[in-house]
N, CA, C and O atoms as a CHARMM CRD file, in Angstrom:
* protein
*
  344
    1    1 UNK  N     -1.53500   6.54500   0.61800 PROA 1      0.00000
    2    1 UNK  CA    -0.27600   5.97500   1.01700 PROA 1      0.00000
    3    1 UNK  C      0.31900   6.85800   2.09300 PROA 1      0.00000
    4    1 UNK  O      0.17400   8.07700   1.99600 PROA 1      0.00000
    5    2 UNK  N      0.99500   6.31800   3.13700 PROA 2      0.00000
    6    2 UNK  CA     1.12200   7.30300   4.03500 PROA 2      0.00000
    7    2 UNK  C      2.46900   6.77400   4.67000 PROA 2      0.00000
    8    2 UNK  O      3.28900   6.30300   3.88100 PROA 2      0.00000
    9    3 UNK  N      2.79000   6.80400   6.05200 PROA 3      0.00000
   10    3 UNK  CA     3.75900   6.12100   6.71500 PROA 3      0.00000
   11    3 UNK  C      4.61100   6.95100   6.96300 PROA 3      0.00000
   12    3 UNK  O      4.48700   8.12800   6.62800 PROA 3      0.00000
   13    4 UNK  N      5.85800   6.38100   7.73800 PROA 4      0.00000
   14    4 UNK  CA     7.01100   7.12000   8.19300 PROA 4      0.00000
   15    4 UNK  C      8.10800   6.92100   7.34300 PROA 4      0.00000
   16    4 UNK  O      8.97300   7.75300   7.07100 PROA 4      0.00000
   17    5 UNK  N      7.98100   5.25800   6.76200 PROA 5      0.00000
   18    5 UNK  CA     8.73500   4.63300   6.14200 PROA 5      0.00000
   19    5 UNK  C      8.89300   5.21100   4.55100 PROA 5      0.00000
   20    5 UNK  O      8.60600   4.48900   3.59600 PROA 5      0.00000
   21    6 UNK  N      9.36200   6.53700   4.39400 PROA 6      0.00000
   22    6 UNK  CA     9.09900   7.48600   2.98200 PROA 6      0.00000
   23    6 UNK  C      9.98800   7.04100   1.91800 PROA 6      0.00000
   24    6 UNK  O      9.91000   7.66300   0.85800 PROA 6      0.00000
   25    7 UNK  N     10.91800   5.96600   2.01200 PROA 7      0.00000
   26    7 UNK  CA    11.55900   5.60900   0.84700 PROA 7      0.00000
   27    7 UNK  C     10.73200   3.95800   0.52700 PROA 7      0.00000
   28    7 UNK  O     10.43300   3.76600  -0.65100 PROA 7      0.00000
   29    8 UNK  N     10.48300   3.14300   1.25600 PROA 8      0.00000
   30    8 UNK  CA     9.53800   2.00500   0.77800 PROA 8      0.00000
   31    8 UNK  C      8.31400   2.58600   0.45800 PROA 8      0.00000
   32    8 UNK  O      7.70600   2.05700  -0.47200 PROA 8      0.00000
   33    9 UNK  N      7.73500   3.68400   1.08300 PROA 9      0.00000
   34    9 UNK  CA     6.08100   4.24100   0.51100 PROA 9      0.00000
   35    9 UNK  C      6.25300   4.74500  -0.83400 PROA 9      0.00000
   36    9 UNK  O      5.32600   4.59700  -1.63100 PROA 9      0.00000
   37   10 UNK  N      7.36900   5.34900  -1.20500 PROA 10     0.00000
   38   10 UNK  CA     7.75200   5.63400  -2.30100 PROA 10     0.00000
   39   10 UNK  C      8.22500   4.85800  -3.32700 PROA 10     0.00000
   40   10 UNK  O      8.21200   5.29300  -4.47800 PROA 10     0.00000
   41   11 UNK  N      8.55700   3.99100  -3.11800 PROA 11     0.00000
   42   11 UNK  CA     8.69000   2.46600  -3.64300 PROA 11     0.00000
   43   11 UNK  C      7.05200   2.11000  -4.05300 PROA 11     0.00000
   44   11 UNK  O      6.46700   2.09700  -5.13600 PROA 11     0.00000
   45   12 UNK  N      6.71300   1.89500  -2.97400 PROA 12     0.00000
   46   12 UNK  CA     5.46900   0.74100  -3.15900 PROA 12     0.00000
   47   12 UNK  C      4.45700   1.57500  -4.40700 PROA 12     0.00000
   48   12 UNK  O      3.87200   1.05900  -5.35900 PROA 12     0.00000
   49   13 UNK  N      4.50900   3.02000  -3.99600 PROA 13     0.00000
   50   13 UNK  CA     3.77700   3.80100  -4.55400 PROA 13     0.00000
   51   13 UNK  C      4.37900   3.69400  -6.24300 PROA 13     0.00000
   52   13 UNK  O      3.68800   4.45000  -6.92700 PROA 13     0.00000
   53   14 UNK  N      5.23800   3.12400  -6.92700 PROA 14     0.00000
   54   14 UNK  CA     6.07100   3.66500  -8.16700 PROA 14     0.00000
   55   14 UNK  C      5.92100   2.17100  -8.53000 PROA 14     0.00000
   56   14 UNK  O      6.20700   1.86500  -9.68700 PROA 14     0.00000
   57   15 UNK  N      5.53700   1.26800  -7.74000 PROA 15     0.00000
   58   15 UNK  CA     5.34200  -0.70200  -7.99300 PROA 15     0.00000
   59   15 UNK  C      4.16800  -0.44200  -8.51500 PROA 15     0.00000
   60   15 UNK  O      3.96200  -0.48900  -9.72700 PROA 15     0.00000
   61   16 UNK  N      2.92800  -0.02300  -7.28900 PROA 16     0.00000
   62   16 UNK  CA     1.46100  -0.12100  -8.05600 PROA 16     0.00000
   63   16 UNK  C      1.51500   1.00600  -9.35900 PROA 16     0.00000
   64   16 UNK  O      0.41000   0.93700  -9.89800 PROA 16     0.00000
   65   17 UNK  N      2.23200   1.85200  -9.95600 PROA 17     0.00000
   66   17 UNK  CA     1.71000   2.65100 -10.52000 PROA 17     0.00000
   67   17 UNK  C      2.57900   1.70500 -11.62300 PROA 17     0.00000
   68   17 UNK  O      2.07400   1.77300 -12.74300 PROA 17     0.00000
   69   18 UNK  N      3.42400   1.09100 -11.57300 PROA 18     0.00000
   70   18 UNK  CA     4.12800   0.42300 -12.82900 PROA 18     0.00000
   71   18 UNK  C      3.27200  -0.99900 -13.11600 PROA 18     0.00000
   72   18 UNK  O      3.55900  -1.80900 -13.99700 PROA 18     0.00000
   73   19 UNK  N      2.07800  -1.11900 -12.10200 PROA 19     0.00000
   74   19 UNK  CA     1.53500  -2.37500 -12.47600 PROA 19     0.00000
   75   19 UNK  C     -0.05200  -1.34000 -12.84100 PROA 19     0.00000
   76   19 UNK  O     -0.98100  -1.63200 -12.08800 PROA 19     0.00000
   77   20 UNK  N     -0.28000  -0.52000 -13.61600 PROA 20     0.00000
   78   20 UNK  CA    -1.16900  -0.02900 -13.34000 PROA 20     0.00000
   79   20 UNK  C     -2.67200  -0.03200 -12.45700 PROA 20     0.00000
   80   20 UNK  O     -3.84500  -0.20800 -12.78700 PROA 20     0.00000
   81   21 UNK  N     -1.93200   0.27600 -11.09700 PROA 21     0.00000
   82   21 UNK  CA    -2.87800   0.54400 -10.37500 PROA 21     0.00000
   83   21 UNK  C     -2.54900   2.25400 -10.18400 PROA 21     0.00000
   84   21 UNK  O     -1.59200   2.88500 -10.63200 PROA 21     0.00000
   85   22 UNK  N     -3.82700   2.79500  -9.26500 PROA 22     0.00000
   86   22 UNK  CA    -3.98700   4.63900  -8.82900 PROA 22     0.00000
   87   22 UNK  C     -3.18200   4.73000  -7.46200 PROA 22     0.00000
   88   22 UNK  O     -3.74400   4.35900  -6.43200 PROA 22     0.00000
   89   23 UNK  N     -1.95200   5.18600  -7.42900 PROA 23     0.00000
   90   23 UNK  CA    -1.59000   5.52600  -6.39700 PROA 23     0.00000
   91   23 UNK  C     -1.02200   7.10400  -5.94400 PROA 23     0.00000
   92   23 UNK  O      0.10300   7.59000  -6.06400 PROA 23     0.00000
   93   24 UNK  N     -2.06300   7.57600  -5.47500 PROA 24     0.00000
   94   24 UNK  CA    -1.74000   9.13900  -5.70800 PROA 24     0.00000
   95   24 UNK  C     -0.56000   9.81400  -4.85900 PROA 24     0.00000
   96   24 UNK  O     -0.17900   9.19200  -3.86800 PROA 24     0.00000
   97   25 UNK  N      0.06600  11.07700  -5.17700 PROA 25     0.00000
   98   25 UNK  CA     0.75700  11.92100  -4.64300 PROA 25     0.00000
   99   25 UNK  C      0.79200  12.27300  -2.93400 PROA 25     0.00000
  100   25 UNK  O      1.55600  12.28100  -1.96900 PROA 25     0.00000
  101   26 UNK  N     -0.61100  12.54900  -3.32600 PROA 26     0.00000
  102   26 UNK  CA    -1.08100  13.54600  -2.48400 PROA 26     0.00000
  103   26 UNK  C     -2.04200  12.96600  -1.59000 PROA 26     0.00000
  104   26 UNK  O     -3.04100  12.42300  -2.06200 PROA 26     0.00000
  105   27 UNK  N     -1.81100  13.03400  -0.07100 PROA 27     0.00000
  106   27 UNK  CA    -2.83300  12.04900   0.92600 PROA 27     0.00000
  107   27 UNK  C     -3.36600  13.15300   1.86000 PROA 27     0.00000
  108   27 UNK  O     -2.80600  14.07600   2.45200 PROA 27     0.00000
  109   28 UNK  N     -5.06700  12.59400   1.76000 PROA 28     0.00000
  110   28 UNK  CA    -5.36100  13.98300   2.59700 PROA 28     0.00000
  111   28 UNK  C     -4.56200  13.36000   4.37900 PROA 28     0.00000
  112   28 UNK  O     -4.20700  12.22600   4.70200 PROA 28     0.00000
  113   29 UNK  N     -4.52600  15.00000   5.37700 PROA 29     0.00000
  114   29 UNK  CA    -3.91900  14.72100   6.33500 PROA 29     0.00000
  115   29 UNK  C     -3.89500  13.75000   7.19300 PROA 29     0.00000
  116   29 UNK  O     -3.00800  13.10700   7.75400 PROA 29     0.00000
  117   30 UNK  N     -5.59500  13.76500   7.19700 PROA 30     0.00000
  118   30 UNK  CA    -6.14900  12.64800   8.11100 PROA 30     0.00000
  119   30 UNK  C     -5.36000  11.17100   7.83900 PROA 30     0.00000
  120   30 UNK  O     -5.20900  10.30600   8.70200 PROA 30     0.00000
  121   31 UNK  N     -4.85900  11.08100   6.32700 PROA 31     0.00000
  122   31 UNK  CA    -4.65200   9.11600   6.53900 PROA 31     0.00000
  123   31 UNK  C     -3.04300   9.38300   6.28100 PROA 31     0.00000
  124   31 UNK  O     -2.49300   8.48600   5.64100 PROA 31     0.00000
  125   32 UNK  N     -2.45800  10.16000   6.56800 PROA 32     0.00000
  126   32 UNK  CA    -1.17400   9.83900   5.76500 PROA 32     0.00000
  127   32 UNK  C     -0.41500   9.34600   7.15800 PROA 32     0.00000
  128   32 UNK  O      0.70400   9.78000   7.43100 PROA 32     0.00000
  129   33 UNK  N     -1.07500   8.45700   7.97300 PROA 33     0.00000
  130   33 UNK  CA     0.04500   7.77500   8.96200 PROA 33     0.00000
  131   33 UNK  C      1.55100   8.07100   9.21400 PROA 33     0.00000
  132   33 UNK  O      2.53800   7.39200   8.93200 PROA 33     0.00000
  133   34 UNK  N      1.42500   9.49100   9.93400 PROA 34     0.00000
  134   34 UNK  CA     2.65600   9.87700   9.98400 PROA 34     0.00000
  135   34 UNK  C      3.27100  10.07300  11.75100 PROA 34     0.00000
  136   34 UNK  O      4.44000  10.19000  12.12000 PROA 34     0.00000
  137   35 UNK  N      2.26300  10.05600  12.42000 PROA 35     0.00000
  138   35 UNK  CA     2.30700   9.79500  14.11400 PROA 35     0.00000
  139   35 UNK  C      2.94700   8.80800  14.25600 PROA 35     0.00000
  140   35 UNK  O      2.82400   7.74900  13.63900 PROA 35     0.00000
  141   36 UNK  N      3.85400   9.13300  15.27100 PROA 36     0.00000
  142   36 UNK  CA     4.82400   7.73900  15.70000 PROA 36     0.00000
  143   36 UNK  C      3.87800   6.82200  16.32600 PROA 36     0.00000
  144   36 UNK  O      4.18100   5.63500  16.20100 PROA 36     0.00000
  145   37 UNK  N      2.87600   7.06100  16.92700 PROA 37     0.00000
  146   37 UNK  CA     1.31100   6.62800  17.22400 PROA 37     0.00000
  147   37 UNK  C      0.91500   5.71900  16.79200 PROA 37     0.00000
  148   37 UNK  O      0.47800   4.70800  17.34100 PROA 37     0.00000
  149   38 UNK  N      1.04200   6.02300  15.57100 PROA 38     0.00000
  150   38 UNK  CA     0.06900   5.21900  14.54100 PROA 38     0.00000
  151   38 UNK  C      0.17000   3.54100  14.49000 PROA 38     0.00000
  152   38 UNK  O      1.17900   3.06400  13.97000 PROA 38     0.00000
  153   39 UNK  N     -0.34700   3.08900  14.75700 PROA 39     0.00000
  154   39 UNK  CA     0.28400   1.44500  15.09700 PROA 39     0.00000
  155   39 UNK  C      1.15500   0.78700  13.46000 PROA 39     0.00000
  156   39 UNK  O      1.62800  -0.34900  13.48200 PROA 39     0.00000
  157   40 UNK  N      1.26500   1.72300  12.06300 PROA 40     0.00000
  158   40 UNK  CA     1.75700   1.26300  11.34800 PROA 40     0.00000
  159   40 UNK  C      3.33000   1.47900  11.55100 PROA 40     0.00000
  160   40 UNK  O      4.20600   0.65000  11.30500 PROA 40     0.00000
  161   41 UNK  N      3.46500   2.52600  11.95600 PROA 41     0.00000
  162   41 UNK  CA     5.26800   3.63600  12.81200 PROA 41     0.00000
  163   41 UNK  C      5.91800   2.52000  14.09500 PROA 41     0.00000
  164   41 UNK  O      7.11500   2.49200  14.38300 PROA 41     0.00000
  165   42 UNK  N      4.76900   1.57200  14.81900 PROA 42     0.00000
  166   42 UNK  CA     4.88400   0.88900  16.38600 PROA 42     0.00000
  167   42 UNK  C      5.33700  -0.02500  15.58300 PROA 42     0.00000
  168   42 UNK  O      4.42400  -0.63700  15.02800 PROA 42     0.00000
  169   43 UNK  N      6.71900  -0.47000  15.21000 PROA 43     0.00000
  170   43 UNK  CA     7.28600  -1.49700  15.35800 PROA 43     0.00000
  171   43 UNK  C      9.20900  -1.49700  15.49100 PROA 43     0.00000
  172   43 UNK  O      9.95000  -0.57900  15.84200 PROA 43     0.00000
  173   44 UNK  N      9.48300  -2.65000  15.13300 PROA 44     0.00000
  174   44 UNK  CA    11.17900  -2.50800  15.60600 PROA 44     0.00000
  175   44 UNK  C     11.86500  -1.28800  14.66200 PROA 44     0.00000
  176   44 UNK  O     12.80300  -0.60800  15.07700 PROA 44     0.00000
  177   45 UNK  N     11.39700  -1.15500  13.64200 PROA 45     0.00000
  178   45 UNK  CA    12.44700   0.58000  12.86700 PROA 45     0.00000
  179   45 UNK  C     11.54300   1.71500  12.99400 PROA 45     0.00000
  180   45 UNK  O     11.76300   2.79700  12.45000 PROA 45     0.00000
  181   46 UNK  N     10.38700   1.42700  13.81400 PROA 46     0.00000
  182   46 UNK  CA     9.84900   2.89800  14.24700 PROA 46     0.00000
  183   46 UNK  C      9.12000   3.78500  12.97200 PROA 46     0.00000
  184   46 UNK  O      9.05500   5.01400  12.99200 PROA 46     0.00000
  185   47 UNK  N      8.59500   2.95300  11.88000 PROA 47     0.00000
  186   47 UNK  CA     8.14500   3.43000  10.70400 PROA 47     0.00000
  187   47 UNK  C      7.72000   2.31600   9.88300 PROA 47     0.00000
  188   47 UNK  O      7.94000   1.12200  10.08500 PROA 47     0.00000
  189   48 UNK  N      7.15000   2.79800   9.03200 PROA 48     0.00000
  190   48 UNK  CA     6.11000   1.85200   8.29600 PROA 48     0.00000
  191   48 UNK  C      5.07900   2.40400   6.98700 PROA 48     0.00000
  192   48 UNK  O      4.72800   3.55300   6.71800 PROA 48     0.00000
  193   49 UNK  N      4.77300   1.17300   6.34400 PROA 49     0.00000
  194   49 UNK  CA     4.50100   1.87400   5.19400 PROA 49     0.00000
  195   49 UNK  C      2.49900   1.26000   5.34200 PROA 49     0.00000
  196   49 UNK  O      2.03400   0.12100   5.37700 PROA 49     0.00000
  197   50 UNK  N      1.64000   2.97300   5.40300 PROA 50     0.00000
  198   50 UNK  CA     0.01000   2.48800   5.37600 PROA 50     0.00000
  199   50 UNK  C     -0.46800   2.65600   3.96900 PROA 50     0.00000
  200   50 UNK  O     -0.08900   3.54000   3.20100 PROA 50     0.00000
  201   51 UNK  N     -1.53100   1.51200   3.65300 PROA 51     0.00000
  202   51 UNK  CA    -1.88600   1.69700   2.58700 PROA 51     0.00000
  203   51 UNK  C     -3.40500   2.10000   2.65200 PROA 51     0.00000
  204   51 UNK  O     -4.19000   1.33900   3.21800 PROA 51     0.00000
  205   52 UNK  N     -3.79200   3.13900   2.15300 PROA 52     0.00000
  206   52 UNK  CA    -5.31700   3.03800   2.08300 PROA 52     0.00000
  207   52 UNK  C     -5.98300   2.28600   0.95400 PROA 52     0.00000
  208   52 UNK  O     -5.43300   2.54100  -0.11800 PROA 52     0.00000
  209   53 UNK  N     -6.77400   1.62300   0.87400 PROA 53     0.00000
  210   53 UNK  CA    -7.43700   0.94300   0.03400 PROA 53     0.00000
  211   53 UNK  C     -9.17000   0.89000  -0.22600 PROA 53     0.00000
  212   53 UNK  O    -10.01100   0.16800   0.30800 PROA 53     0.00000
  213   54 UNK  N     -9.31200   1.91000  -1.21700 PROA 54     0.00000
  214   54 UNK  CA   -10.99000   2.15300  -1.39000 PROA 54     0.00000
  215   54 UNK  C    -11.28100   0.70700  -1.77300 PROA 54     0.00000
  216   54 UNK  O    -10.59100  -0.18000  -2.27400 PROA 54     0.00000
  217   55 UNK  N    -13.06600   0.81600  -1.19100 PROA 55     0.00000
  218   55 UNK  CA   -13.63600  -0.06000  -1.19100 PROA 55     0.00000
  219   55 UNK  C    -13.54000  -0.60600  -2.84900 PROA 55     0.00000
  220   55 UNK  O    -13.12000  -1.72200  -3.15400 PROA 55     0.00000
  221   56 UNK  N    -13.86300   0.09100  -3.51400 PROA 56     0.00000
  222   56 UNK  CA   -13.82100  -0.85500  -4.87400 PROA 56     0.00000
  223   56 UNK  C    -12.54900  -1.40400  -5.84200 PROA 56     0.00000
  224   56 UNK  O    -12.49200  -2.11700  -6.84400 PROA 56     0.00000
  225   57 UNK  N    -11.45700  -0.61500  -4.92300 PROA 57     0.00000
  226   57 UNK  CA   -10.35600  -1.61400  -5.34200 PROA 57     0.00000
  227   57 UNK  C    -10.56000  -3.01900  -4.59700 PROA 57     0.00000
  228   57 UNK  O    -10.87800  -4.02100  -5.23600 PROA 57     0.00000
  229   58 UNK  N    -10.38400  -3.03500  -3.37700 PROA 58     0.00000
  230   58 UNK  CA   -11.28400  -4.58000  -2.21200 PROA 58     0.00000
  231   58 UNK  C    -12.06500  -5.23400  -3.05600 PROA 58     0.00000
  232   58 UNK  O    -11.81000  -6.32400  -3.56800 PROA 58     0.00000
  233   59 UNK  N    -13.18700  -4.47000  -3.24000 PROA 59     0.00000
  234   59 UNK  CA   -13.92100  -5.75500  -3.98600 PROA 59     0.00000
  235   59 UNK  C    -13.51200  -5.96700  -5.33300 PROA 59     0.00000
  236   59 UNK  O    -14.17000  -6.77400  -5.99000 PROA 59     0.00000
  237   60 UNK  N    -12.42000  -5.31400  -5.93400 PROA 60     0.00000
  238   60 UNK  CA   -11.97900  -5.80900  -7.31500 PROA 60     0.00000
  239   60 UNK  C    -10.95900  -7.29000  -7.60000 PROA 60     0.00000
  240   60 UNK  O    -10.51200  -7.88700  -8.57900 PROA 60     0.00000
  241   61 UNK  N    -10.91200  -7.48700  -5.52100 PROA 61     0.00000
  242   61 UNK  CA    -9.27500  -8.26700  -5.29900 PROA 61     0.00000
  243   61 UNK  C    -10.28800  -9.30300  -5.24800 PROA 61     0.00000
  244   61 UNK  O     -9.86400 -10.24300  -5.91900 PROA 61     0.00000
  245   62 UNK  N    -11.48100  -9.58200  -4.74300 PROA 62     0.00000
  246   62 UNK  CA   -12.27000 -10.97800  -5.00800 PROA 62     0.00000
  247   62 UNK  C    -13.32400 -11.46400  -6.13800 PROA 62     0.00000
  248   62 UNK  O    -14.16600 -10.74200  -6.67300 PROA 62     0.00000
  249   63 UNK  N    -13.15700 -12.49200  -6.32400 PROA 63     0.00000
  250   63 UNK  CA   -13.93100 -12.82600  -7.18100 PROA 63     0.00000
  251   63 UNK  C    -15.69700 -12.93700  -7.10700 PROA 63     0.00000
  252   63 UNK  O    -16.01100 -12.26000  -6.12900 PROA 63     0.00000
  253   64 UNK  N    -16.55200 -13.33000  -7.54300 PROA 64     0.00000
  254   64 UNK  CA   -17.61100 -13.82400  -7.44200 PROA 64     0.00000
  255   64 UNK  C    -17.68600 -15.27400  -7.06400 PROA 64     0.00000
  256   64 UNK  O    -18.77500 -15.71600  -6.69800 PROA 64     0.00000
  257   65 UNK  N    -16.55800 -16.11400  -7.12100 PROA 65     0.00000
  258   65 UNK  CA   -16.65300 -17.50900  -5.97200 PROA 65     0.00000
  259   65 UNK  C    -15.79300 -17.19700  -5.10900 PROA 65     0.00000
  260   65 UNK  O    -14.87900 -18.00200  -4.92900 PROA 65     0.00000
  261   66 UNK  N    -15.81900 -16.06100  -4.39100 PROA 66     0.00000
  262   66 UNK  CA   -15.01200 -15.62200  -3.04500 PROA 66     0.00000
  263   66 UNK  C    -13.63700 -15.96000  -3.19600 PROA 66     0.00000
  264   66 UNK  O    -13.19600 -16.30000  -2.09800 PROA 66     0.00000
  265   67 UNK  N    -12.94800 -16.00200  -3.90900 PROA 67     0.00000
  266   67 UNK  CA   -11.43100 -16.38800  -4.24700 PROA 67     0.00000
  267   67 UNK  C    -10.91500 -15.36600  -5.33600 PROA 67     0.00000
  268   67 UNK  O    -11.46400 -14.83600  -6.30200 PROA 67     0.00000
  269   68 UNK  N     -9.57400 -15.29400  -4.77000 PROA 68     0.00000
  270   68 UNK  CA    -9.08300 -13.87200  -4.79900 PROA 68     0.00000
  271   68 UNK  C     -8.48700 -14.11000  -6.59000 PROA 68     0.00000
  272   68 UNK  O     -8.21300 -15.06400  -7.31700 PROA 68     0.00000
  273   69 UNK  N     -8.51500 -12.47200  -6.69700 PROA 69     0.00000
  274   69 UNK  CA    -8.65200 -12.22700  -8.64000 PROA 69     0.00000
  275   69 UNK  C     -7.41700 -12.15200  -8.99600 PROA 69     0.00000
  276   69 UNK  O     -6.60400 -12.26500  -8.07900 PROA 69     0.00000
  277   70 UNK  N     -6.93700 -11.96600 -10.25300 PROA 70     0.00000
  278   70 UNK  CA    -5.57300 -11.94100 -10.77300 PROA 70     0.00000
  279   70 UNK  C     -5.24600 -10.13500 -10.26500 PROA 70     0.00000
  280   70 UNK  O     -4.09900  -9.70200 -10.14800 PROA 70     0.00000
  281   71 UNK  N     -6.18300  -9.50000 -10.08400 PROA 71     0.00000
  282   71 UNK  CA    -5.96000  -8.13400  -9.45700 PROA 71     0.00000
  283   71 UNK  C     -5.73900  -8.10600  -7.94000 PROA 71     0.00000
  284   71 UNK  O     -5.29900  -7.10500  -7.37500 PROA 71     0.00000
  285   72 UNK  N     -6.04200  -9.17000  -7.33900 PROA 72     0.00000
  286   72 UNK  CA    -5.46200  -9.40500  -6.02200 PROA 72     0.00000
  287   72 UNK  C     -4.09300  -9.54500  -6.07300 PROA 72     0.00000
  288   72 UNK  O     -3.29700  -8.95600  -5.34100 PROA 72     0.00000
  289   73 UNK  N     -3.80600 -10.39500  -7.01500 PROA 73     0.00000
  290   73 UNK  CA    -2.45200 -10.92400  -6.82600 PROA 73     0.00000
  291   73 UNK  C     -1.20500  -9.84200  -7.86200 PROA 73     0.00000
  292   73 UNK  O     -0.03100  -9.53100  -7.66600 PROA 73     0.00000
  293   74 UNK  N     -1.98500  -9.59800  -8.73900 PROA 74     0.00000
  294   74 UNK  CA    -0.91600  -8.09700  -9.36900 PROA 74     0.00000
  295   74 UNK  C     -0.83300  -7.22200  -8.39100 PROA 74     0.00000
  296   74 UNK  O      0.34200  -7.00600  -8.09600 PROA 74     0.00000
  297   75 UNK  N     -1.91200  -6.38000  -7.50600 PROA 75     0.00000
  298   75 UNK  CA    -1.31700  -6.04600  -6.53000 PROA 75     0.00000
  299   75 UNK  C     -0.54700  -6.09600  -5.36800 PROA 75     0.00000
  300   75 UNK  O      0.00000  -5.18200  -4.75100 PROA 75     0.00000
  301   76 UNK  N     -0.59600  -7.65000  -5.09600 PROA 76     0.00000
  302   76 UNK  CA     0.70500  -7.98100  -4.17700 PROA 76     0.00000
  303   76 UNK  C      1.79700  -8.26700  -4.25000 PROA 76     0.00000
  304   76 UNK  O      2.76400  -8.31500  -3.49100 PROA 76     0.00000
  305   77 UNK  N      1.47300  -8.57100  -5.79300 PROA 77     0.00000
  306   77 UNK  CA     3.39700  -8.85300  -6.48900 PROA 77     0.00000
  307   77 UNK  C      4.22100  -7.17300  -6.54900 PROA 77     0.00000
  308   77 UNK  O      5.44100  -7.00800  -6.53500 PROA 77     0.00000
  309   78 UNK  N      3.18200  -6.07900  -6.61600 PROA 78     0.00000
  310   78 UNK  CA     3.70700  -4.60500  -6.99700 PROA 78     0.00000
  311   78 UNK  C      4.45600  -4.47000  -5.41800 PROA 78     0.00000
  312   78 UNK  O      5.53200  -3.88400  -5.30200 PROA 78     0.00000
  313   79 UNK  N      3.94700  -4.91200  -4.57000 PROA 79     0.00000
  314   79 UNK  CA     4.27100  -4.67300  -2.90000 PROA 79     0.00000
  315   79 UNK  C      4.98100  -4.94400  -2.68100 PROA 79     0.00000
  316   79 UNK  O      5.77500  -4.12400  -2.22000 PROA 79     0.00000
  317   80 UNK  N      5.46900  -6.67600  -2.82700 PROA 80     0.00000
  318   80 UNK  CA     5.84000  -7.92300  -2.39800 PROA 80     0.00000
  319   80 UNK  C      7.43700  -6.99300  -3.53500 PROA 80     0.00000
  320   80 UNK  O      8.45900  -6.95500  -2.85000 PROA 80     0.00000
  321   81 UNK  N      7.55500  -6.60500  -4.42700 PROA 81     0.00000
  322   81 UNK  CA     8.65900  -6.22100  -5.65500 PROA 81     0.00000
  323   81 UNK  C      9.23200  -4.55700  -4.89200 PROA 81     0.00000
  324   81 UNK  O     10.38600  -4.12800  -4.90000 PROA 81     0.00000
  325   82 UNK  N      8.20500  -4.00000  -4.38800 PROA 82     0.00000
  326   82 UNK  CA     8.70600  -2.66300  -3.24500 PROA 82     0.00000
  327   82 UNK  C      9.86100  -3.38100  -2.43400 PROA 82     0.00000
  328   82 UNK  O     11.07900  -3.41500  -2.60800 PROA 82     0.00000
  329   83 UNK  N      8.83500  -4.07000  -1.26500 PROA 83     0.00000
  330   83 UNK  CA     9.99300  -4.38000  -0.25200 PROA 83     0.00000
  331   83 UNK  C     11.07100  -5.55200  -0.45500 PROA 83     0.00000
  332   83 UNK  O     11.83700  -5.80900   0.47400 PROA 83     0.00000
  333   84 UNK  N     11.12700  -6.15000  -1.46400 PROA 84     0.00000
  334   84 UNK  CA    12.18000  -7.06000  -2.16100 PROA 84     0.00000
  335   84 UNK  C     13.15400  -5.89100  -2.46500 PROA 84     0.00000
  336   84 UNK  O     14.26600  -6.08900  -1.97500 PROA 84     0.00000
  337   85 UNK  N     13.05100  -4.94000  -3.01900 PROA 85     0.00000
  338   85 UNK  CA    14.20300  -3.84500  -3.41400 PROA 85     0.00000
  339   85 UNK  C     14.86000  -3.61200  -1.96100 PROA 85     0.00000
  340   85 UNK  O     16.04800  -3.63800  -1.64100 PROA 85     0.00000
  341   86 UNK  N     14.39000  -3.51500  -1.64200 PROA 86     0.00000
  342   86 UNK  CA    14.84700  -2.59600   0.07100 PROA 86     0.00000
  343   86 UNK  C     16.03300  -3.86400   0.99600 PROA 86     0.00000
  344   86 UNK  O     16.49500  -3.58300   2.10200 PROA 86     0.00000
């Protein structure tokens, strides 16, 4: 989890962990999207919230008939319930 946006990352991060998903503390340097650079920071409030997402959470969000899992959609309601607060 990374971004500029440190009170919605902090949000989003306290959504997935209340829907039990792993959302850690601690981001190594390389991903924590903190460069105004970063095309997640390039928009109208100049900040933004990145999510990294390992591959086997991805393939946990689809199914085996290519249509997305109830773990697709618990994780977007945890997101979708972040930036609803804000």
């Amino acid at each position: 989890m990374g971004g500029l946006d440190t009170d919605l990352r902090d949000a989003v991060r306290e959504e997935l962990r209340a829907a039990d998903f792993t959302a850690p503390e601690e981001v190594p340097d390389g991903l924590k999207g903190e460069s105004p650079e970063n095309i997640t920071n390039r928009n109208a409030r100049d900040e933004g919230v990145q999510l990294e997402i390992t591959r086997a959470q991805r393939d946990a969000f689809i199914g085996d008939n290519g249509a997305p899992t109830s773990t697709f959609y618990d994780f977007t309601a945890a997101v979708e319930e972040a930036v609803a607060q804000r």
